[in-house]
N, C-alpha and C positions, 0 to 999 in steps of 0.2 A: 404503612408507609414504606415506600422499595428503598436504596438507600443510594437511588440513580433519581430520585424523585425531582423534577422540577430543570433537570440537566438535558440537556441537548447534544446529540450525536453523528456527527456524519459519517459513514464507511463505505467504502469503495469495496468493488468487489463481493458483493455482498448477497449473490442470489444462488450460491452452492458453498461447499464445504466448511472452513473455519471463519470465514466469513458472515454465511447465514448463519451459521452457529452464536456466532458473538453476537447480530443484530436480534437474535432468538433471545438472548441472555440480559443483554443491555434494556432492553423492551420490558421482560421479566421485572427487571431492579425498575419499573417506572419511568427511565430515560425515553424524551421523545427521538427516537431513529427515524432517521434518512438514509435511507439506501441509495446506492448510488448503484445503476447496471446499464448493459446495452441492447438488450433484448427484453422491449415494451412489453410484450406476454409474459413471460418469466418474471420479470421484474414486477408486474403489477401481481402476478400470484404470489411470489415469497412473500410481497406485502400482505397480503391478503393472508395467509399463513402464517405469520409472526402477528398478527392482527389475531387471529383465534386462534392460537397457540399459548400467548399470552396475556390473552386477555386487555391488554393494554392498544388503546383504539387509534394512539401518537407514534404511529409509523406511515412515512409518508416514503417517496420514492423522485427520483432525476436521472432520466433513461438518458444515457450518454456514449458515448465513444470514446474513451478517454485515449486512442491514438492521434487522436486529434486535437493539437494546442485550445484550435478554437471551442469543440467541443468541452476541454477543461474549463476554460474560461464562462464559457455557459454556466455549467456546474456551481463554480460561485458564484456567478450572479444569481440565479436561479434561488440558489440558497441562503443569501444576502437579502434576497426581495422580500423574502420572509420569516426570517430569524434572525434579532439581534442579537444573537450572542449564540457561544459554539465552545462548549466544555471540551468535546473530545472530539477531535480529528483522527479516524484509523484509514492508514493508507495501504490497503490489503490487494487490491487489484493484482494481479502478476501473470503472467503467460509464459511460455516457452517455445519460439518456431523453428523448427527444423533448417526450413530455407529459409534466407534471408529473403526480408519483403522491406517495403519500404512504405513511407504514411502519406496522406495526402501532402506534408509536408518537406517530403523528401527527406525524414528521418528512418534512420531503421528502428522496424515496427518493437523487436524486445526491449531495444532503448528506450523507445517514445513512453509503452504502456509502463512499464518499470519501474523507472528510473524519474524521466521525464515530467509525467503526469503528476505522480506524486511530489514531486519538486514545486513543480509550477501552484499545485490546487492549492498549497500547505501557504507559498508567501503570500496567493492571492485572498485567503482568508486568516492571516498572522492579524490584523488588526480586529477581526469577530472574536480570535480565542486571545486576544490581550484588554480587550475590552470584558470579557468575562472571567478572567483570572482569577484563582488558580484554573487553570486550564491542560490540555496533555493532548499531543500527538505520538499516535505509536503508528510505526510502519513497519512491515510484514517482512521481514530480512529472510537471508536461509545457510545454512553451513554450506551452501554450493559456493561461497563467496571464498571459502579457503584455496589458498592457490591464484588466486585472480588477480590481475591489476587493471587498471585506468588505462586502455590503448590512445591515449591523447593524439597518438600520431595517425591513426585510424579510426576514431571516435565513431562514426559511421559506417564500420565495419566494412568498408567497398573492398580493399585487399585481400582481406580474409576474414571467413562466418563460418565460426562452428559452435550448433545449437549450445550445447550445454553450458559449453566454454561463454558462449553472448551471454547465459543466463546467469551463469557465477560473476559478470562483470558487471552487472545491473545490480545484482545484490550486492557487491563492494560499494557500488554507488549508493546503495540504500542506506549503508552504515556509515559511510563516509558525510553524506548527506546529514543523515541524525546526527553525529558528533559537531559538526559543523554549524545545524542548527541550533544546538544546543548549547553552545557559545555564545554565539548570536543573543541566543532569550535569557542567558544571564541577567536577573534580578526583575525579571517582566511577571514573574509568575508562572511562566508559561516550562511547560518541561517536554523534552522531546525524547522517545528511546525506540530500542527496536527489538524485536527476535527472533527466533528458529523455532518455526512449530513442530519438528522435526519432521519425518517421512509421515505424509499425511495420505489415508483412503479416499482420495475426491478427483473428482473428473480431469485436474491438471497433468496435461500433459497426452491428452488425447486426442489432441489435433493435431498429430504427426504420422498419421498413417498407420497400418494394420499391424509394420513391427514395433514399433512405439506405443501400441496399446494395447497389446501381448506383454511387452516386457512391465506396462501398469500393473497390470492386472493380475501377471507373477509375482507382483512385489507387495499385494493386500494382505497375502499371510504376517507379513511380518509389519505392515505399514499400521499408526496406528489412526483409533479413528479421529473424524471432525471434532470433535466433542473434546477430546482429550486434546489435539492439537489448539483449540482454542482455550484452553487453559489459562498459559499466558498471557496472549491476549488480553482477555477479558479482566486478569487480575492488574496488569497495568492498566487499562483503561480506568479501573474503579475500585482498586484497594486503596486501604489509607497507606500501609505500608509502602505499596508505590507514587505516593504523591509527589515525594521528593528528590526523586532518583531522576538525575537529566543524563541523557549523550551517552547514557548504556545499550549495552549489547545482554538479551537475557535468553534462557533455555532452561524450560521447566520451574519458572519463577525463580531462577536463581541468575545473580549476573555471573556473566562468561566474559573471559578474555577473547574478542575476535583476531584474525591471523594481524602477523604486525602492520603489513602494508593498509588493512582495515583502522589500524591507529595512526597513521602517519598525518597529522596538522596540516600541513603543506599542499599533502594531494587533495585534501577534503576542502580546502580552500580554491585549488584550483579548479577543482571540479564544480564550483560552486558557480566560480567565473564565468567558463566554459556554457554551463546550463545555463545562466542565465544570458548566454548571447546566445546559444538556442532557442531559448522560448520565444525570445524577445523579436526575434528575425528566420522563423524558419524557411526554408528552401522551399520551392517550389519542386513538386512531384516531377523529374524528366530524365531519370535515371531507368536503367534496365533494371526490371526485377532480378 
């Protein structure tokens, strides 16, 4: 008996680095996984791959776009039509784009997949993982969040975008999110946290052109691999030790203090506001890339 047996899993994100890794792992322990990708080839081969990898035949898959609200919104329905009940929600998805692009919904694109996505998927399936309680969401945070804030006054990035900078602001939202949800799920059962896989060997960050994937690929000597970055991961998803931990920030199975602005109640709150009149009404694409 695995000791993921009889539990049910969804992860984004999930057809390269610590991502496949965990859906590899969670499979292993008996958990039926759902993967969630956007590229129908790939996506139906990891399944296939985590299928005879581990032997366990309960990995299914939901080819998506998750820069798109409505594509989120598929996702759980999609995944609602067929499972009542939802142990673990891991929201791993992440990207990083050099230029600012924007979504079909006139969001900018590192916000939307980030930040966004994850926001949106988590309330639209809050009542599958309270109906199955004890229950846990982990989302995929990163130490780029040090130094960042909430641009509320430019949310959209139209004034100014710069890549890494977009990306440390999506992870403050990632943490700020979790602490906020985790409020929220006070005495429901349900526990919400996040963490830092630290500098990870996987394909992120390679779709920014020839100098940006040079500077990757001078950074695998010391990057470490998928396997050890999902570490975490996988132990929040399904240690007992982590069953009871909510609204943390962790690194290397150990909780971390994140930067103060990452603790601040107020902005995690307002952030919350904010995303939810985003999802809720987004823009129409009619902006210059």
């Amino acid at each position: 008996m695995g000791e993921m047996d009889g539990k049910t899993v969804l992860i984004t994100g999930a057809t390269n680095g610590i991502g496949k890794v965990t859906a590899l792992e969670l499979a292993k322990k008996g958990a039926t996984v759902v993967i969630v990708g956007r590229n129908p080839a790939k996506t139906s081969e990891t399944v296939a791959e985590i299928k005879a990898q581990s032997g366990n035949p309960n990995v299914e898959s939901i080819v998506a776009d998750l820069s798109s609200m409505a594509e989120v919104r598929k996702v759980a329905d999609a995944f609602k039509a067929k499972h009542t009940r939802l142990d673990v929600l891991i929201n791993n998805a992440g990207a990083m784009y050099a230029r600012r692009q924007a979504t079909e919904d006139g969001i900018e694109l590192t916000w939307a997949v980030n930040h966004l996505a994850p926001f949106l998927l988590t309330t639209l399936l809050l009542d599958r993982l309270k109906e199955g309680a004890p229950a846990r969401i982990v989302t995929t945070a990163s130490a780029a969040h040090q130094g960042a804030r909430i641009p509320f006054e430019d949310l959209n990035a139209e004034r100014s975008y710069r890549g890494f900078e977009r990306y440390g602001q999506t992870k403050l939202a990632n943490i700020l999110f979790t602490r906020e949800l985790a409020r929220r799920l006070e005495g429901t059962g349900v526990s919400a946290t996040c963490f830092h896989p630290g500098l990870v060997a996987t394909g992120f960050n390679r779709n920014n052109g020839l100098l940006m994937d040079l500077g990757m690929t001078m950074l695998r000597p010391v990057a470490r691999s998928p396997e050890k970055g999902a570490e975490t991961l996988v132990w929040l998803a399904t240690s007992p030790e982590a069953a009871s931990v909510n609204g943390g920030y962790y690194f290397d199975k150990r909780y971390v203090l994140p930067s103060a602005e990452a603790q601040n109640m107020d902005t995690a709150r307002r952030l919350w506001e904010v995303s939810e009149a985003q999802c809720a009404s987004p823009r129409p694409k009619a902006e210059t890339q």
